[in-house]
VEXVEX-746383 format. One record per residue: residue number from 1; x, y, z of N, C-alpha, C in turn. Coordinates in steps of 0.001 Angstrom, whole numbers, padded with zeros to 6 digits. Each point is the difference from the previous one (the first is absolute). Last residue first. Layout:
NUM/X/Y/Z/X/Y/Z/X/Y/Z
...
end
This chain:
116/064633/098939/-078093/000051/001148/-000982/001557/000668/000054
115/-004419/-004513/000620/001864/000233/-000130/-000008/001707/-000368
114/-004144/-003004/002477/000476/000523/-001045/001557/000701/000460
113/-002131/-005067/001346/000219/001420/000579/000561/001058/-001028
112/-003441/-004282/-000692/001309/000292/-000293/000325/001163/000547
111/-003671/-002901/002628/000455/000969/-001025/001344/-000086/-000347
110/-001707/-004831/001468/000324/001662/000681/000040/000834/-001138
109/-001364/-005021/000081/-000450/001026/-000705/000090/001920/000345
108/-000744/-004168/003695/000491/000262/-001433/-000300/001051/-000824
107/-000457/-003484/005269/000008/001615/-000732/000825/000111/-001101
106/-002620/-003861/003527/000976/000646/-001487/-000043/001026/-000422
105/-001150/-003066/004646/-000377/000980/-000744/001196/000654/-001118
104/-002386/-003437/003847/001378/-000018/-000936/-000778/001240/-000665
103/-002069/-001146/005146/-000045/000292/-001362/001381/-000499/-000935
102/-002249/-001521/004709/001096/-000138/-000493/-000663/000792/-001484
101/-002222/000333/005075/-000083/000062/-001483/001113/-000097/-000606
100/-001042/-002523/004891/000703/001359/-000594/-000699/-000205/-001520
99/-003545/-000587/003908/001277/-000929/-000704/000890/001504/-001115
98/-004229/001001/002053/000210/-001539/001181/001595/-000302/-000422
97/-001908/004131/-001453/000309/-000054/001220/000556/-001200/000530
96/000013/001604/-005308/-001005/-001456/000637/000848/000699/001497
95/-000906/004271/-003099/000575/-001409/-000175/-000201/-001002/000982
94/-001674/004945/-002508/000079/-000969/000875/000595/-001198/-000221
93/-000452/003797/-002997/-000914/000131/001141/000389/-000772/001093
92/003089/002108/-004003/-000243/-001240/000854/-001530/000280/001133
91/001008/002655/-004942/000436/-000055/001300/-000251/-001555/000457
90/000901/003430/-004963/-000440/-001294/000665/000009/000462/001454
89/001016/002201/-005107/-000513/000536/001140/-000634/-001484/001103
88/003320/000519/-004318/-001319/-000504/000309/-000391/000278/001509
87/003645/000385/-003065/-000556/001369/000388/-001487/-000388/000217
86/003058/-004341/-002340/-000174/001571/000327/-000570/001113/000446
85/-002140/-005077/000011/000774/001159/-000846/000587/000902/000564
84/-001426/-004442/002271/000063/001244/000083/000519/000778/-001002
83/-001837/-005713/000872/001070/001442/-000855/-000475/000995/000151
82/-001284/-004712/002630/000028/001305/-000505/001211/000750/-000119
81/-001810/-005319/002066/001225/001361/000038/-001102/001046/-001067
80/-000257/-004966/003816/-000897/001096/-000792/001379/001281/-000704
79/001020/-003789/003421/-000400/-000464/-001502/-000169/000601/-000865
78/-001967/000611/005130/001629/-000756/-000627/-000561/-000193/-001483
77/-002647/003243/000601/-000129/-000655/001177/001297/-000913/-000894
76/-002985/005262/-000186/001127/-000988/-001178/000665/-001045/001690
75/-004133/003712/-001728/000033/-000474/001647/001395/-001169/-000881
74/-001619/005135/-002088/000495/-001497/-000046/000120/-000636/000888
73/-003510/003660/000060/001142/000084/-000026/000718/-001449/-000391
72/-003853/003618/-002421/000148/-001048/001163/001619/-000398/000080
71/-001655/003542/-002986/-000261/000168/000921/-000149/-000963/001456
70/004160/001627/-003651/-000843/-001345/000159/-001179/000713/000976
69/004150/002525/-001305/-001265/000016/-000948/-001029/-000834/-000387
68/003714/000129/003663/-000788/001008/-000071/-001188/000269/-000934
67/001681/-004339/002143/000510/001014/-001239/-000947/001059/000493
66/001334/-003739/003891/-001128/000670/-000744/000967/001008/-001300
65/000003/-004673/003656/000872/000900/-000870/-000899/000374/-001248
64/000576/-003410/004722/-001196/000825/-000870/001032/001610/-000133
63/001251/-005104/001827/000314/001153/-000291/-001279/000759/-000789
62/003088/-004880/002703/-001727/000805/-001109/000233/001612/000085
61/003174/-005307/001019/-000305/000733/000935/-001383/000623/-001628
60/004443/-001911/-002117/-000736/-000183/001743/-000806/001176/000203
59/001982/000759/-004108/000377/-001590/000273/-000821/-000835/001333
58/-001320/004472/-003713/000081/-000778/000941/000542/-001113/000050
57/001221/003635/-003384/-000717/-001389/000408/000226/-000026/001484
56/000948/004016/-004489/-000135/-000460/001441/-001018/-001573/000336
55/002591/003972/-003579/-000693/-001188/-000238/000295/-000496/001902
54/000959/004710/-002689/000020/-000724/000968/-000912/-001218/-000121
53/002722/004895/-002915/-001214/-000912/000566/000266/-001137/001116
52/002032/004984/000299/000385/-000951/-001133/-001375/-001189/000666
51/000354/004587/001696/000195/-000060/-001317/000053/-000969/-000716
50/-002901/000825/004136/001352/-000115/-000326/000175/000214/-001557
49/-003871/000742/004131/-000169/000266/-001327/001351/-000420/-000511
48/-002953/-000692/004329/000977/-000146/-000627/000020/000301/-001289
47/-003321/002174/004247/000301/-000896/-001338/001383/-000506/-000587
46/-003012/001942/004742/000996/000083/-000609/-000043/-001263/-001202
45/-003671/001129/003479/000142/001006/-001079/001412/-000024/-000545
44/-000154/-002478/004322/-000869/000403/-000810/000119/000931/-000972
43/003680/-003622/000975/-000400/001228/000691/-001250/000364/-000244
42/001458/-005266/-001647/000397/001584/-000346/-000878/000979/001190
41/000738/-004839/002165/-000731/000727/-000909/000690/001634/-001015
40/001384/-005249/003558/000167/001311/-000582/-000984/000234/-000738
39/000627/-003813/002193/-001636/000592/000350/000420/001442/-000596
38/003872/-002786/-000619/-000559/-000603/001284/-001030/000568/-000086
37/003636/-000844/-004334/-001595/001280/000535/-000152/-001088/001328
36/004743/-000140/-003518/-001042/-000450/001163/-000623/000955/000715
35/002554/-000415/-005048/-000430/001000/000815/-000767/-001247/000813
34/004024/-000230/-003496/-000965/-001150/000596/-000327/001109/000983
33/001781/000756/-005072/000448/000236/001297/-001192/-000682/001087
32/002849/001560/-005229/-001253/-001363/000907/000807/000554/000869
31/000729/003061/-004218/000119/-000215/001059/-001094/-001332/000696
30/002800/002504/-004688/-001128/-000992/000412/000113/-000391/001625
29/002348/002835/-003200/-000772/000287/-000926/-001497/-000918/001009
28/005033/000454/001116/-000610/000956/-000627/-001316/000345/-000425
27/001079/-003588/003417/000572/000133/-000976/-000408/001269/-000145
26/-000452/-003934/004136/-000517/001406/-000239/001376/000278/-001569
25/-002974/-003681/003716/000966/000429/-001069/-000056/001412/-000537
24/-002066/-001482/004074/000595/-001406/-000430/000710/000163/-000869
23/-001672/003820/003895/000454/-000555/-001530/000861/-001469/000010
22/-003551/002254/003503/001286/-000866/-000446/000167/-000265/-001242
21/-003636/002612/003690/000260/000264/-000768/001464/-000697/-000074
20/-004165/000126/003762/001393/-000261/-000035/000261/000081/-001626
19/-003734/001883/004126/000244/-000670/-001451/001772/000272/-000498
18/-001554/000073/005012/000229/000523/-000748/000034/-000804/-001258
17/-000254/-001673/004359/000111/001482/000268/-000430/000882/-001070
16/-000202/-005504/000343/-000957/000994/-000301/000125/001928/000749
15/003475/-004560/000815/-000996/000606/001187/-001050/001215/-000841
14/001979/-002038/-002711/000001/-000920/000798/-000368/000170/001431
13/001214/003142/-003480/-000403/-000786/-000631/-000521/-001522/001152
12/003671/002912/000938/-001198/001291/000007/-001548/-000862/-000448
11/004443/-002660/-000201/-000476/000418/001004/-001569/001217/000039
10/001142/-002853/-004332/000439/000585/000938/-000562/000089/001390
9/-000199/-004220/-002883/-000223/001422/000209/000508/000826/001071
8/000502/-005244/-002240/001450/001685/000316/-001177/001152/-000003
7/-002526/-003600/-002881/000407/000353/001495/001123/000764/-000189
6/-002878/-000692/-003774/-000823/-000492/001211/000575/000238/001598
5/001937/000134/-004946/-000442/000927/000233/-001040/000218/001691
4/005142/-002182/-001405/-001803/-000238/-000397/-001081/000924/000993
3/005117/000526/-000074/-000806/-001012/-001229/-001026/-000651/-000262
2/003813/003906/002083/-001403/-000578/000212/000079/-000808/-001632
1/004170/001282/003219/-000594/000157/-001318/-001403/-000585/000001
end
């Protein structure tokens, strides 16, 4: 069971193969989850757009994280967070090579799925 957010990383995560994605909690309506970046970047020309919003902090490590409707990008360093609205068009430029990036990241506010 993890309990703090700093260690138990994964394998993939520890030798930097791969950005690692962990839900810490997860409900109907509200997801945390602890993402580790090794020098990961979004793809070029690819955007995230999700449905439900997102509040994000750096815990460790740096990250430059761009909105789409920003023309500079967020450089966000331990500590630092941001709210993602909804259908907010974002990417990752870059993250710290030297050290892992520990994000938390909240996801809320899912659509109601329509009933018919």
């Amino acid at each position: 069971m993890l309990n703090n957010i700093l260690t138990n990383f994964p394998r993939a995560a520890l030798s930097a193969e791969q950005e690692t994605f962990e839900d810490l909690l997860r409900h109907p309506d509200l997801r945390i989850e602890r993402i580790i970046s090794s020098g990961q970047a979004s793809p070029p020309d690819f955007w995230y757009c999700q449905p439900q919003a997102e509040w994000v902090m750096v815990v460790q490590g740096a990250a430059g994280l761009q909105l789409e409707n920003e023309p500079q990008e967020r450089v966000l360093r331990a500590g630092d967070f941001l709210n993602i609205p909804a259908a907010c068009r974002h990417r990752v430029n870059w993250t710290s090579p030297e050290e892992a990036t520990v994000w938390l990241a909240v996801h809320y506010a899912f659509p109601v799925e329509e009933q018919g």
